[in-house]
One Martini backbone bead per residue (centre of mass of N, CA, C, O) as a GRO file, in nm:
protein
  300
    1UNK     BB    1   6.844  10.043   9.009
    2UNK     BB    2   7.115  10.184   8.939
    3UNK     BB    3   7.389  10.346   9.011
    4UNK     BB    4   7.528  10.599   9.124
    5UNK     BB    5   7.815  10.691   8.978
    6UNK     BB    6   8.116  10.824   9.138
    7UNK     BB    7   8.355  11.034   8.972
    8UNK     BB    8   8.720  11.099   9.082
    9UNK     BB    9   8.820  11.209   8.845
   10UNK     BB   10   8.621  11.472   8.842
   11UNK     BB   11   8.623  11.562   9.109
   12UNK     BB   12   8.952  11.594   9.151
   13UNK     BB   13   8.973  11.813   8.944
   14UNK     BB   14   8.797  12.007   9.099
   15UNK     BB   15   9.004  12.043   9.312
   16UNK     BB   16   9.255  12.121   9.157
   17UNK     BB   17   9.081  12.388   9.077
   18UNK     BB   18   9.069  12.536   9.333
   19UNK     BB   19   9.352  12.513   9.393
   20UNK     BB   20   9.422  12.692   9.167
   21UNK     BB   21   9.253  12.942   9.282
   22UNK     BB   22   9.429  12.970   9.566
   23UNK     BB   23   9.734  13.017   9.459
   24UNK     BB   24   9.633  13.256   9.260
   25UNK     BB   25   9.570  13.430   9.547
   26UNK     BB   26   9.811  13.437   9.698
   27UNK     BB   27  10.003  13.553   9.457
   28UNK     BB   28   9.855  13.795   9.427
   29UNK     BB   29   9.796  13.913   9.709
   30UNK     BB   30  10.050  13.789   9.911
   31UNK     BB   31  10.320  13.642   9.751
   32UNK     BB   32  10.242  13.342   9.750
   33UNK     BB   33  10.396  13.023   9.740
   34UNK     BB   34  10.335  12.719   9.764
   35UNK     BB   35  10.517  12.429   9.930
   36UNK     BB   36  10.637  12.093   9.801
   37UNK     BB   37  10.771  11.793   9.985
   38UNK     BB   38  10.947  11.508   9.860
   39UNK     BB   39  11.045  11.185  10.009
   40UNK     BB   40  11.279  10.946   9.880
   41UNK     BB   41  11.374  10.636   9.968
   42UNK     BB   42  11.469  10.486   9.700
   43UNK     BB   43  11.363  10.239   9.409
   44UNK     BB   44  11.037  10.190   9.412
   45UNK     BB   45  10.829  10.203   9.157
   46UNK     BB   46  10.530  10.262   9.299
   47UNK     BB   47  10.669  10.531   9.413
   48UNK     BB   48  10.797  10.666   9.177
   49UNK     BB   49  10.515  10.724   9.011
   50UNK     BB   50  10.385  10.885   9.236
   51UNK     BB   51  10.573  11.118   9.307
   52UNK     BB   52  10.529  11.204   8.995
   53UNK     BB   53  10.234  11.243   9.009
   54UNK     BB   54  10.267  11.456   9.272
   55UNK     BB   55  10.490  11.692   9.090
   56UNK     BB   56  10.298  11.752   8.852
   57UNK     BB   57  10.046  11.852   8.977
   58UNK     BB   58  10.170  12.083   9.147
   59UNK     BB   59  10.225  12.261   8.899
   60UNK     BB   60  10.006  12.275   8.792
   61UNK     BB   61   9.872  12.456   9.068
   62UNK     BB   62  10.123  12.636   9.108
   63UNK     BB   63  10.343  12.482   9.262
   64UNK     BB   64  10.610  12.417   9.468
   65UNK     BB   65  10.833  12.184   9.389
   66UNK     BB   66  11.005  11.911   9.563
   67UNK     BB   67  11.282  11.694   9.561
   68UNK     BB   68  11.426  11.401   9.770
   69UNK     BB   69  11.638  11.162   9.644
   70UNK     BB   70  11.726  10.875   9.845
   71UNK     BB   71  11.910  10.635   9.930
   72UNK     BB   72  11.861  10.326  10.074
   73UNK     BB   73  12.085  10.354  10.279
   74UNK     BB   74  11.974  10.590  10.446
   75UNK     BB   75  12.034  10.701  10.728
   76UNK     BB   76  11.823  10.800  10.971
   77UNK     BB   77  11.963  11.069  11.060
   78UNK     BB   78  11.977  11.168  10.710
   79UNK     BB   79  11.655  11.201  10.736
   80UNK     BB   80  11.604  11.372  10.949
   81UNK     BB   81  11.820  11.625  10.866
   82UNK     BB   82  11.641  11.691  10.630
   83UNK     BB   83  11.337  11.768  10.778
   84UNK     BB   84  11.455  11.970  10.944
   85UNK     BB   85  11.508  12.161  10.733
   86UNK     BB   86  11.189  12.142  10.605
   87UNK     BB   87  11.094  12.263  10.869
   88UNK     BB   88  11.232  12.571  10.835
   89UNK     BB   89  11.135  12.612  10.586
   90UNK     BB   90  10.931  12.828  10.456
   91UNK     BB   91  10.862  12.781  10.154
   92UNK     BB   92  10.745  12.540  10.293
   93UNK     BB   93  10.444  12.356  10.399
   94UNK     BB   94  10.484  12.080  10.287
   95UNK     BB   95  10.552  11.719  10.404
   96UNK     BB   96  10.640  11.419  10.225
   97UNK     BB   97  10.692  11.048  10.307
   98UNK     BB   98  10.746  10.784  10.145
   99UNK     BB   99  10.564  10.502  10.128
  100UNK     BB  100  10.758  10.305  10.180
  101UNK     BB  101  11.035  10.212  10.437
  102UNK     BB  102  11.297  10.091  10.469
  103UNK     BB  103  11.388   9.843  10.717
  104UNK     BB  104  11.586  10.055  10.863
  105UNK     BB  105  11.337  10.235  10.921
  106UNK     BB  106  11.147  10.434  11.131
  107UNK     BB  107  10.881  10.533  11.061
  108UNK     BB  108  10.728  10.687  11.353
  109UNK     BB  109  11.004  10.849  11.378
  110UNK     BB  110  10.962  11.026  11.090
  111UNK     BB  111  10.670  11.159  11.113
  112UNK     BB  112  10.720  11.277  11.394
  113UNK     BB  113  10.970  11.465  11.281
  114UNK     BB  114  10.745  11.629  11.143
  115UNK     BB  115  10.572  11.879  11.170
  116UNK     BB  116  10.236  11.935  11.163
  117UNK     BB  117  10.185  12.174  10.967
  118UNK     BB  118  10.335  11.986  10.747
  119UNK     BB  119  10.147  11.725  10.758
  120UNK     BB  120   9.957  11.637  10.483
  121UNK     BB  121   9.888  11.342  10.569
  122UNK     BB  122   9.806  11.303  10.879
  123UNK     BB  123  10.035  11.108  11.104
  124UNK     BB  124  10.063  11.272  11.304
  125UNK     BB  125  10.067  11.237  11.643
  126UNK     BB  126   9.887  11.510  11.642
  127UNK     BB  127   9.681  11.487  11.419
  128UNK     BB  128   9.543  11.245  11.552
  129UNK     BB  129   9.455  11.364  11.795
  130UNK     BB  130   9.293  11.648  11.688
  131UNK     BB  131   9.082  11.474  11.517
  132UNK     BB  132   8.963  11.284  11.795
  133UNK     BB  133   8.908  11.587  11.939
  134UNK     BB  134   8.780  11.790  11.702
  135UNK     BB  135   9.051  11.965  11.602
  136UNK     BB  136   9.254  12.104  11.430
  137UNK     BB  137   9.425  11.983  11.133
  138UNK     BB  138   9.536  11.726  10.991
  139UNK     BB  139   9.393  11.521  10.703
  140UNK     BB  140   9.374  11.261  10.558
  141UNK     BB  141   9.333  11.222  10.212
  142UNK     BB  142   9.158  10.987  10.179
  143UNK     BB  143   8.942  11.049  10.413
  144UNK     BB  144   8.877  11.337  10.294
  145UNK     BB  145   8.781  11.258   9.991
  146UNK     BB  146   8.536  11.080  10.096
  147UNK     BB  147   8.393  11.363  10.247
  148UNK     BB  148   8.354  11.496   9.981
  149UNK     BB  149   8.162  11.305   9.827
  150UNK     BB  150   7.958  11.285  10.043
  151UNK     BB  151   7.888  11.557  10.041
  152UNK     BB  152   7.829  11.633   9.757
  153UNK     BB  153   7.562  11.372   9.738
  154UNK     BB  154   7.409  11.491  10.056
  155UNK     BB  155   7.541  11.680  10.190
  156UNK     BB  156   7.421  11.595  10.454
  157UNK     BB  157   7.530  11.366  10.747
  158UNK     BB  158   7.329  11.374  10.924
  159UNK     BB  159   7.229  11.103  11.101
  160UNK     BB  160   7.380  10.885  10.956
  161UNK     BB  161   7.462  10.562  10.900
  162UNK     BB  162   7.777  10.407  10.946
  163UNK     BB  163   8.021  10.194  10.762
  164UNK     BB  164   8.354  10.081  10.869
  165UNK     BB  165   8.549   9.931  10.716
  166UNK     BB  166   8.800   9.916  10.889
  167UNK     BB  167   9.122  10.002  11.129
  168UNK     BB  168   9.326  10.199  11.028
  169UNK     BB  169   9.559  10.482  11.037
  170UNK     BB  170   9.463  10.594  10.716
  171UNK     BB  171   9.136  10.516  10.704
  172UNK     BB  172   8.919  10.394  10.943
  173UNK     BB  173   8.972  10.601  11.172
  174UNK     BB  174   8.948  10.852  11.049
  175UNK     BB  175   8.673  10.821  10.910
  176UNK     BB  176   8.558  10.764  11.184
  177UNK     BB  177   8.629  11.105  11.272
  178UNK     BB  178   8.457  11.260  11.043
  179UNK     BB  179   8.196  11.087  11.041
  180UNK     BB  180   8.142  11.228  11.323
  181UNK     BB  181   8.172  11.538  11.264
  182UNK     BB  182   7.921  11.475  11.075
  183UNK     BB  183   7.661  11.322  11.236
  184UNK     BB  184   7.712  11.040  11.289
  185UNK     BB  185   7.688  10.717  11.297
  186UNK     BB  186   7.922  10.496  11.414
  187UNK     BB  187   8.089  10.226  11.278
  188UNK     BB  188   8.341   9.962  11.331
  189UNK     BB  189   8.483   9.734  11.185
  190UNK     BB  190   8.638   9.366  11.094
  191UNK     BB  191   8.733   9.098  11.104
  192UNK     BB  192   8.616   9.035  11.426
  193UNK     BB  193   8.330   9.058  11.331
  194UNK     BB  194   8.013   9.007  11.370
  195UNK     BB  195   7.790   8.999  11.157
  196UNK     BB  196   7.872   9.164  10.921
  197UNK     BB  197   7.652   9.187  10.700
  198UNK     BB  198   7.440   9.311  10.949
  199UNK     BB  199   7.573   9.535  10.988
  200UNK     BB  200   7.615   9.679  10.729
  201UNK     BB  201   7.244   9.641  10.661
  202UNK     BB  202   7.237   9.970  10.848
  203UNK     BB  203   7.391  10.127  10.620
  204UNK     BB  204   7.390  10.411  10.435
  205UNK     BB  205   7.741  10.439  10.479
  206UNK     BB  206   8.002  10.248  10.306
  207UNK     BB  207   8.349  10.192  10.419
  208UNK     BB  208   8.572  10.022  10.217
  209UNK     BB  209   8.905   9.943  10.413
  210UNK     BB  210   9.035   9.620  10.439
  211UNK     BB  211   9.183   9.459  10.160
  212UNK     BB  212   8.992   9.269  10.062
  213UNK     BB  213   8.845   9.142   9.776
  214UNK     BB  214   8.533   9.144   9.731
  215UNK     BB  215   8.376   9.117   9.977
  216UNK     BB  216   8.152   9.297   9.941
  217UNK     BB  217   7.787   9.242   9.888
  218UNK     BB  218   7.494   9.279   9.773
  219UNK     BB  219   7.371   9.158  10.028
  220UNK     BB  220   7.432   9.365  10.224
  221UNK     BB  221   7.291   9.635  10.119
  222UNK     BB  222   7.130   9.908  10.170
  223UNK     BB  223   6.900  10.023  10.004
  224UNK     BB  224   7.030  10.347   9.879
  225UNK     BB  225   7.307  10.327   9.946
  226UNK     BB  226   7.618  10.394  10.001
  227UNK     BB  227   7.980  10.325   9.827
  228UNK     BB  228   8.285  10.337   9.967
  229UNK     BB  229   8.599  10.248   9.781
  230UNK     BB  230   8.924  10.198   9.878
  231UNK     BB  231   9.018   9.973   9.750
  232UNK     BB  232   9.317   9.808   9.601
  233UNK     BB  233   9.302   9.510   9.404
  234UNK     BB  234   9.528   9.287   9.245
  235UNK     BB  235   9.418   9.043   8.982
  236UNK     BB  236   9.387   8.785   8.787
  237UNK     BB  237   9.399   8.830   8.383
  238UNK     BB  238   9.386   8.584   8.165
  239UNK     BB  239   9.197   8.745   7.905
  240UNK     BB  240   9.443   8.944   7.884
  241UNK     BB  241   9.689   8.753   7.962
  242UNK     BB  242   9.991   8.672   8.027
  243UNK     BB  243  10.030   8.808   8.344
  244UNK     BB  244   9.777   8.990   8.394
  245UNK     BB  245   9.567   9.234   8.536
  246UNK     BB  246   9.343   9.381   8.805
  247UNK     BB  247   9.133   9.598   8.889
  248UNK     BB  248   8.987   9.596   9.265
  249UNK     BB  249   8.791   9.614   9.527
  250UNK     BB  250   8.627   9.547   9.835
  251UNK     BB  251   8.382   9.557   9.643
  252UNK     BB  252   8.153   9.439   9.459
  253UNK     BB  253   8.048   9.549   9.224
  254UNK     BB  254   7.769   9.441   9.056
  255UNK     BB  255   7.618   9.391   9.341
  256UNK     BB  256   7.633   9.669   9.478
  257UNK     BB  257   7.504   9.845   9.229
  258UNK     BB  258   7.201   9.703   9.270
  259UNK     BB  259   7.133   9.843   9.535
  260UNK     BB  260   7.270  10.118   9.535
  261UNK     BB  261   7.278  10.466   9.553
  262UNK     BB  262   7.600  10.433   9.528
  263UNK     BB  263   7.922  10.455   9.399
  264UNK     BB  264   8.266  10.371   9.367
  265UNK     BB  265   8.529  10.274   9.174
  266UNK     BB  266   8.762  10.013   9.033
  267UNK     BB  267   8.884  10.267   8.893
  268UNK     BB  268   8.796  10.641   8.920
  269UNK     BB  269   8.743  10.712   9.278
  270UNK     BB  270   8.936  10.758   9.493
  271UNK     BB  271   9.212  10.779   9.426
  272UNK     BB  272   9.221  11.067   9.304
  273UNK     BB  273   9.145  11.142   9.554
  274UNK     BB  274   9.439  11.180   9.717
  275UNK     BB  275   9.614  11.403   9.544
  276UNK     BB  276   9.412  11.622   9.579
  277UNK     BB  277   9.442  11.666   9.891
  278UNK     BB  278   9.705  11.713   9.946
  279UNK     BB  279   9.705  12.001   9.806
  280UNK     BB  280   9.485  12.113   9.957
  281UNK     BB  281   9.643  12.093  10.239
  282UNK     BB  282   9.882  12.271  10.160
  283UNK     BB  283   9.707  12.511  10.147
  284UNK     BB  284   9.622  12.505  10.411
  285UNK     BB  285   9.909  12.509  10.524
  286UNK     BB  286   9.993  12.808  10.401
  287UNK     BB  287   9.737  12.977  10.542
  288UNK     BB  288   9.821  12.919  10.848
  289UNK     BB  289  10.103  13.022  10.847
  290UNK     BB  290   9.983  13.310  10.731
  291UNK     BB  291   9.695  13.397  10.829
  292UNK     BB  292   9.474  13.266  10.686
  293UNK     BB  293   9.217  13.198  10.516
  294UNK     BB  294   9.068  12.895  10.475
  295UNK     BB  295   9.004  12.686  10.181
  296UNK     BB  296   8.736  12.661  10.083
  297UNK     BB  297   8.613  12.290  10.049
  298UNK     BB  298   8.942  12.177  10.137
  299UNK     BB  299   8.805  12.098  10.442
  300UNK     BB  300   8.677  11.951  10.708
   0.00000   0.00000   0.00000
């Protein structure tokens, strides 16, 4: 029987729709609107269509954006100095640095200049600590978004054993202390893990983010097991034509799917909760500023 496949794009917009009801009662109720300031330095092309992308969204569900597209030059100085800036700005309540940053910028200590009740992306190593010990923090978006697809297709995941392929600190690591959090057993797994296949096929719930392309095979994967695809990885496509391209995940998704319980794909898996995340984090720290209840559904 094929894989019932996790629609991310479907469920994205559910929580977009959710984030943009709790906009609308903070509105109505408390005269609060939320605001994401966004900060980018250079011109990435993929960091500028991201950061557009997560401008329009953000005014979607009713908050307000702010934009701060700064030189390429911009010196280290002159970016702290920025971010002190937004983190004393009341109307701001999340700040998101959009990463990479220029090679002449420390990423680890501009992070860490972000407030932590602001830093939406869940990096600052007080969010990091936080999370590791179990107490409220603020959770990376993509292994939130992984969190709660796997709660809405099984429910509970007490109990459930767990192998997260990839040990990054954007995704391998938060994604194993919540899925501990939700009383999962977790094995870490990684490049020099040995006998990976027969690790992989002891798992209920596999998420993968390694970022080797279609790594992970239909024989590693554990009859009606979940695969959480995060990989992102564009190959060539010589069929679609001259320099064209594909996306793929990190997992085979045909021979995947024909074992797996469920699977997200790639792309129109992880992907769109991504910035979805990021919002209702927004949302979760704005209602934290100001002593409200956080918004249900929308927090680990």
């Amino acid at each position: 029987m094929a894989a019932t496949v996790i629609d991310g794009k479907e469920f994205a917009a559910r929580v977009r729709g959710q984030a943009a009801e709790h906009v609308a009662a903070l509105k109505a109720n408390h005269g609060i609107t939320p605001g994401l300031a966004v900060v980018l330095v250079g011109e990435d092309p993929a960091s500028q269509v991201y950061v557009r992308s997560k401008g329009k969204m953000t005014v979607e569900v009713g908050m307000n954006s702010v934009e701060h597209k700064l030189d390429v030059n911009t010196s280290q100085e002159d970016l702290l100095a920025m971010i002190d800036q937004l983190n004393t700005d009341p109307a701001i309540h999340g700040i998101l640095v959009q990463l990479p940053l220029p090679g002449h910028l420390n990423e680890d200590l501009v992070i860490n200049s972000i407030d932590p009740a602001k830093d939406v992306d869940g990096f600052h190593i007080s969010n990091v600590g936080l999370l590791g010990t179990g107490q409220k923090s603020m959770v990376p978006c993509t292994p939130l978004g992984c969190l709660m697809m796997l709660r809405d297709h099984h429910g509970s995941l007490s109990g459930m054993d767990a192998v997260v392929i990839g040990r990054s600190n954007i995704v391998g690591k938060p994604m194993a202390q919540l899925l501990l959090g939700d009383s999962c057993t977790v094995t870490i797994a990684h490049s020099r893990t040995k006998d990976l296949p027969d690790v992989v096929r002891r798992a209920d719930i596999v998420v993968a983010a390694v970022g080797r392309p279609e790594m992970v095979l239909g024989d590693w994967i554990k009859p009606g097991a979940t695969v959480i695809d995060v990989g992102i990885n564009r190959l060539d496509a010589p069929e679609k034509g001259a320099g064209k391209t594909r996306l793929v995940g990190d997992a085979d998704y045909a021979s995947c799917a024909e074992v797996a319980g469920a699977i997200t794909p790639v792309p129109g898996g992880v992907g769109p909760m991504t910035i979805a995340c990021l919002l209702a984090n927004t949302v979760t720290a704005c209602c934290r500023a100001n002593g409200l209840a956080e918004p249900e559904g929308l927090t680990a």
